[in-house]
C-alpha positions as CSV (number, residue, x, y, z in Angstrom):
1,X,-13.5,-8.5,15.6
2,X,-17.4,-8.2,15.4
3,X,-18.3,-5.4,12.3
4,X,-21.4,-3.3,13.8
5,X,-21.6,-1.9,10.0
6,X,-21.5,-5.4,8.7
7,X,-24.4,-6.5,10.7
8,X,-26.6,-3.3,10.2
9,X,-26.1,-4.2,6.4
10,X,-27.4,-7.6,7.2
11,X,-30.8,-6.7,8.9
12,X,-31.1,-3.1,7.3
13,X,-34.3,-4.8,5.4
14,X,-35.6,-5.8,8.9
15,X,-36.2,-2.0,10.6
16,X,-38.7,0.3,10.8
17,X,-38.7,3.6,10.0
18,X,-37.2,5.3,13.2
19,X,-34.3,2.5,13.2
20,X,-33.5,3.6,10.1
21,X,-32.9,7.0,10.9
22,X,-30.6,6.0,13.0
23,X,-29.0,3.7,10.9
24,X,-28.5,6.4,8.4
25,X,-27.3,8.5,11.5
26,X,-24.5,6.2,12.4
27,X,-22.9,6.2,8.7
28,X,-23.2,9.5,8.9
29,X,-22.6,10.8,12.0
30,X,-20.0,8.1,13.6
31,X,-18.0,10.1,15.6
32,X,-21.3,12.5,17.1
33,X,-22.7,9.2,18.2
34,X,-19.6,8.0,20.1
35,X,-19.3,11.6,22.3
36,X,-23.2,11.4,22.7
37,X,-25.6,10.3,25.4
38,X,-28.7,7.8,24.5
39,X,-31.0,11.0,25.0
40,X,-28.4,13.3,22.8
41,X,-28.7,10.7,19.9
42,X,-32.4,10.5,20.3
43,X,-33.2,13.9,19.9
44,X,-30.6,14.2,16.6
45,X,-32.1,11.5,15.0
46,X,-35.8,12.6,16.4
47,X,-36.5,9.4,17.8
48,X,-37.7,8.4,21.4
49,X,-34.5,7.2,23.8
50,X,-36.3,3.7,24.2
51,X,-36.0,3.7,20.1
52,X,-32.3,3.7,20.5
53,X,-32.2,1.0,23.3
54,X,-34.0,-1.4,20.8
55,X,-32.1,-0.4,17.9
56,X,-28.8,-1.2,19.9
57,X,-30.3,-4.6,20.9
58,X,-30.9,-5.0,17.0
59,X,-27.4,-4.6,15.8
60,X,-26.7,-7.4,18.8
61,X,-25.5,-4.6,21.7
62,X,-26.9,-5.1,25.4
63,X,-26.7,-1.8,25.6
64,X,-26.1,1.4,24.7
65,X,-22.4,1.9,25.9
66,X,-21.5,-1.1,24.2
67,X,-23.3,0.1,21.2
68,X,-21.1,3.3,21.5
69,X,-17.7,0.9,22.0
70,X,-18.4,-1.1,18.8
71,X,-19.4,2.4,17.0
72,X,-16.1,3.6,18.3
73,X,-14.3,0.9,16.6
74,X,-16.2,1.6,13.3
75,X,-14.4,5.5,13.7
76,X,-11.3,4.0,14.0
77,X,-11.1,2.6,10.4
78,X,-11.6,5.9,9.1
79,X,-15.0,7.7,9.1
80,X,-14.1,8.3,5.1
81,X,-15.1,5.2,4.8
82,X,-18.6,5.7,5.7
83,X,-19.3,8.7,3.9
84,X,-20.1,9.5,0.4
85,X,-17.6,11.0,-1.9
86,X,-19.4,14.3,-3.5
87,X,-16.9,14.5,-6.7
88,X,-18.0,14.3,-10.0
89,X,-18.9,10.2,-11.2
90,X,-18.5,12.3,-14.7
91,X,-15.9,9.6,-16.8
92,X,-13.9,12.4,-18.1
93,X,-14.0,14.4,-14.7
94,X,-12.6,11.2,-12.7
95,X,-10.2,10.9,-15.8
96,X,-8.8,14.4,-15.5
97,X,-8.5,13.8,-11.2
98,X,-6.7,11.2,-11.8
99,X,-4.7,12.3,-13.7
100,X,-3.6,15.2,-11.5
101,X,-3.3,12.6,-8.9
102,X,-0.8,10.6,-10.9
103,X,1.4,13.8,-11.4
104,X,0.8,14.8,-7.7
105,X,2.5,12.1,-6.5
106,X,5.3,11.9,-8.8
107,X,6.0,15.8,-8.0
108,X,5.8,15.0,-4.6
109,X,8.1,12.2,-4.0
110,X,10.4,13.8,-6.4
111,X,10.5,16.9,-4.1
112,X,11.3,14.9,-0.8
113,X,14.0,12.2,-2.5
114,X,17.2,11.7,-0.9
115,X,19.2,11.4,-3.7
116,X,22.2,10.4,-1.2
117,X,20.3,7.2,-0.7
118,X,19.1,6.5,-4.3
119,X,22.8,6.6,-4.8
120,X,23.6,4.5,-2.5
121,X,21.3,1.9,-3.2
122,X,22.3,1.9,-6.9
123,X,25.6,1.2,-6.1
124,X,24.5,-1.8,-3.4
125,X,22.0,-2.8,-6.2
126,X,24.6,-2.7,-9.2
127,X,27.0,-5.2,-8.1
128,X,24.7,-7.0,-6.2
129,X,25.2,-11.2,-5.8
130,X,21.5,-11.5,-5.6
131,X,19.0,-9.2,-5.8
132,X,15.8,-10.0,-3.7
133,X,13.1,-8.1,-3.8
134,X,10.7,-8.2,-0.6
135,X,7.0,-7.4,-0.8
136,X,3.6,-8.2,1.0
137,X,-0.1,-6.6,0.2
138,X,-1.4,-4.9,-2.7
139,X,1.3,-2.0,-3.7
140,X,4.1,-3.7,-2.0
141,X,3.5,-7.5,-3.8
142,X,3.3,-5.5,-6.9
143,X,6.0,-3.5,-6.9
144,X,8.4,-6.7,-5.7
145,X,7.2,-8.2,-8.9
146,X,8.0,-5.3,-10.8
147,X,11.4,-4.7,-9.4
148,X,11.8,-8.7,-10.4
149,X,10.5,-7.6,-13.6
150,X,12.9,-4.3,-14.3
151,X,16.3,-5.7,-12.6
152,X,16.5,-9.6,-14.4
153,X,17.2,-7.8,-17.9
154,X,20.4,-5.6,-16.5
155,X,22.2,-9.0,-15.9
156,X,21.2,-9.0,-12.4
157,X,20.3,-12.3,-10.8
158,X,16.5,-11.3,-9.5
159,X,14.0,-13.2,-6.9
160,X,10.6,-11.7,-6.2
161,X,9.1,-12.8,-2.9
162,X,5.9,-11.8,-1.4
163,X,5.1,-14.9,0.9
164,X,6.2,-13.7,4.7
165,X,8.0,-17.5,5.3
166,X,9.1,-17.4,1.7
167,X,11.0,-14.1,2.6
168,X,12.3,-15.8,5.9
169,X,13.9,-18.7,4.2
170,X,15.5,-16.8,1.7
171,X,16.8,-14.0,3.8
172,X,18.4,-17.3,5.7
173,X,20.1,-18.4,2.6
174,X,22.0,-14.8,1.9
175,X,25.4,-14.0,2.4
176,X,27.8,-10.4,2.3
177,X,27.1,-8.9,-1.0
178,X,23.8,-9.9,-1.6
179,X,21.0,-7.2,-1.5
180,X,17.5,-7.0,-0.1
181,X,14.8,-4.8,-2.1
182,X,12.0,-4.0,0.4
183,X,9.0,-2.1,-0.5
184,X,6.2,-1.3,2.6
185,X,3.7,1.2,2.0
186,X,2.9,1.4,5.9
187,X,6.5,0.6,7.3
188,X,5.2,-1.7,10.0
189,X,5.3,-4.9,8.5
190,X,6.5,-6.8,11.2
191,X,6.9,-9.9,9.3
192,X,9.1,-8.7,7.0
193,X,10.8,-7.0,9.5
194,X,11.8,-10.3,11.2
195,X,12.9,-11.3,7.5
196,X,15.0,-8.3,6.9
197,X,16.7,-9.1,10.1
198,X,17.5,-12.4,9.3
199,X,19.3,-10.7,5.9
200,X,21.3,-8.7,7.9
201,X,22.6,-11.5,10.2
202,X,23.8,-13.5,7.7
203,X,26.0,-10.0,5.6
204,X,23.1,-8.6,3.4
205,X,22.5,-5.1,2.6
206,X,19.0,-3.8,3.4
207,X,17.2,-1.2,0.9
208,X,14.0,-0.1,2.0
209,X,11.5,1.9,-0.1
210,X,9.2,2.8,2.6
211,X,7.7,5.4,5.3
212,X,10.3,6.9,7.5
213,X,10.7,6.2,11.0
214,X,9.0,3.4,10.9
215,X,9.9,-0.5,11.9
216,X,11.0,-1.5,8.4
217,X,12.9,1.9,7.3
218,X,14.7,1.6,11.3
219,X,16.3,-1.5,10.5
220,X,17.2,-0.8,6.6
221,X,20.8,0.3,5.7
222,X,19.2,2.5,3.1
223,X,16.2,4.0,3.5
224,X,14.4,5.7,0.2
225,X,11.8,7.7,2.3
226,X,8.2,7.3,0.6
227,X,5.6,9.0,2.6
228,X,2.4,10.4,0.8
229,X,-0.8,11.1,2.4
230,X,-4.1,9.0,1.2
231,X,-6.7,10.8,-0.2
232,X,-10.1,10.7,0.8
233,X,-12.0,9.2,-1.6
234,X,-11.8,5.7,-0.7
235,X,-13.2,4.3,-4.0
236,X,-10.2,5.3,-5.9
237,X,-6.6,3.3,-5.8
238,X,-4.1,4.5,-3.8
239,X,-1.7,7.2,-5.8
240,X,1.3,5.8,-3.4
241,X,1.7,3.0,-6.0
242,X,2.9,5.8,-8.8
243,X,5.8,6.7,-6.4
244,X,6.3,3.3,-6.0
245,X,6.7,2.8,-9.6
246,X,8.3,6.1,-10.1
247,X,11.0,5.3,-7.2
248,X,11.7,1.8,-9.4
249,X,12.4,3.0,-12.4
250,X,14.4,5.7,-11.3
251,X,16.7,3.1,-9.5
252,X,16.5,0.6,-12.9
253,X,17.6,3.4,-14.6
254,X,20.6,4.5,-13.0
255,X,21.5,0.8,-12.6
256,X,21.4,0.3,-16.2
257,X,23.4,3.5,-16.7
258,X,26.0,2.2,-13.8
259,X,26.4,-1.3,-15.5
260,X,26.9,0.3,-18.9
261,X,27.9,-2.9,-21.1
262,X,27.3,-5.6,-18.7
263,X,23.3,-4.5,-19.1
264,X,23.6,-3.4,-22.6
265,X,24.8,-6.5,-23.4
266,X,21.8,-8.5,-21.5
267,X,19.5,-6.2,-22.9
268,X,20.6,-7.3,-26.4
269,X,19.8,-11.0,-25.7
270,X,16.3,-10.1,-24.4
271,X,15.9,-8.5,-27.3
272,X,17.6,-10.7,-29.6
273,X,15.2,-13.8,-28.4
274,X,12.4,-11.7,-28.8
275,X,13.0,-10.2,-32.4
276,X,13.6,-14.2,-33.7
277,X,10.3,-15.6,-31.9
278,X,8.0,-12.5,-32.0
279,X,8.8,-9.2,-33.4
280,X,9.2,-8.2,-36.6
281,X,11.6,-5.5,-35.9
282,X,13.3,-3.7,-32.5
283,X,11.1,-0.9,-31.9
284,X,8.4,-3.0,-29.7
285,X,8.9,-2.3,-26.3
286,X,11.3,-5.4,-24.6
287,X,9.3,-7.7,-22.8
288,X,6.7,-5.4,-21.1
């Protein structure tokens, strides 16, 4: 799909004066351009009407209208995305926003848990033949890994996949008693939806860490609801991966807890191996 911003960025060198005015008009005023008329825009941006025509033919548009249909698909990524964020660029103000952010979101999703499900999934997870965790984009690929990273020590046999056919293949190769690990920031992941549904055609149980009502939480068995709004600020991460995080360790703790000796036992091995090839004593953390 053809980026009007993209090319404005390209031949922004290029214009005159009045082009750009508008320029500058359409990052900032996106959504006014889209409900205007040529003379509307014209007199905003205090240019003649034949100004904008050019302009249009500049950023490669025949005309107007389909100036105003590409604009329009600009707006519908998010007009945040075009503006500039007025918060402090102070180090320790962006520290200290952060920071609330970080609690924020661990309040939050601790607020909205179902703790039916968590327990639920703790027992699917706990005696679990194999343990595969599903995850594809930023937040979700991480957390995957993580989960790989958290579960293996607890004596739980522990696959991390975050290549779409990967996931097919090995949801083909499950049976009754194994258990899927999902995580989807969006929930519409269609291609780990097909993947999940090949799980569950062949006897595996489906956790989902993910938006509710969405494709991927509609076909899970367990569904550990997720669902935090993105702030605005589009230069910062998204907080959703602290939940994420938060939502994992709360599960690889009650697991441990759950398998008692089985995962005291593996944990003493780790740690064992470790002590005789790297640390000189137990109090470094295991593994991490």
């Amino acid at each position: 799909m053809r980026d009007i911003l993209s090319v404005l960025q390209q031949i922004e060198p290029e214009l005159s004066k009045s082009e750009r005015i508008l320029a500058s008009l359409l990052r900032t005023e996106a959504d006014f351009i889209v409900n205007a008329g040529i003379t509307d825009v014209a007199e905003r941006a205090g240019v003649s009407p034949p100004t904008v025509t050019r302009f249009c033919r500049r950023l490669g548009c025949d005309s107007f209208t389909a100036f105003k249909v590409q604009v329009a698909q600009v707006t519908f990524a998010g007009t945040r995305y075009l503006a500039v964020d007025a918060a402090s660029a102070a180090p320790s103000d962006v520290a200290d926003s952060l920071l609330v952010q970080l609690q924020d979101a661990a309040v939050k999703t601790r607020q909205t848990l179902d703790m039916a499900a968590i327990d639920k999934a703790v027992d699917a997870i706990s005696g679990a033949g194999l343990l595969a965790a599903f995850g594809a984009g930023g937040t979700s690929s991480m957390i995957s890994d993580e989960m790989q990273n958290r579960f293996f020590r607890l004596g739980l046999r522990t696959v991390s996949i975050t290549d779409h056919a990967m996931q097919l293949m090995q949801a083909a190769t499950l049976s009754a008693g194994d258990v899927v690990l999902a995580s989807s920031v969006s929930g519409r992941n269609l291609q780990m939806v097909r993947a999940l549904e090949a799980a569950k055609t062949y006897g595996a149980t489906v956790i989902a860490l993910t938006r509710p009502d969405r494709p991927v939480s509609d076909l899970a068995d367990i569904t550990i609801g997720i669902d935090l709004p993105e702030g605005d600020n589009i230069l910062r991460p998204s907080t959703s991966r602290f939940a994420f995080l938060y939502v994992t360790d709360l599960l690889a703790t009650l697991v441990a807890m759950k398998r008692g000796n089985e995962a005291r036992e593996s944990l003493r091995r780790v740690k064992y191996q470790l002590s005789n090839s790297r640390d000189p004593d137990d109090k470094e953390a295991l593994g991490d």
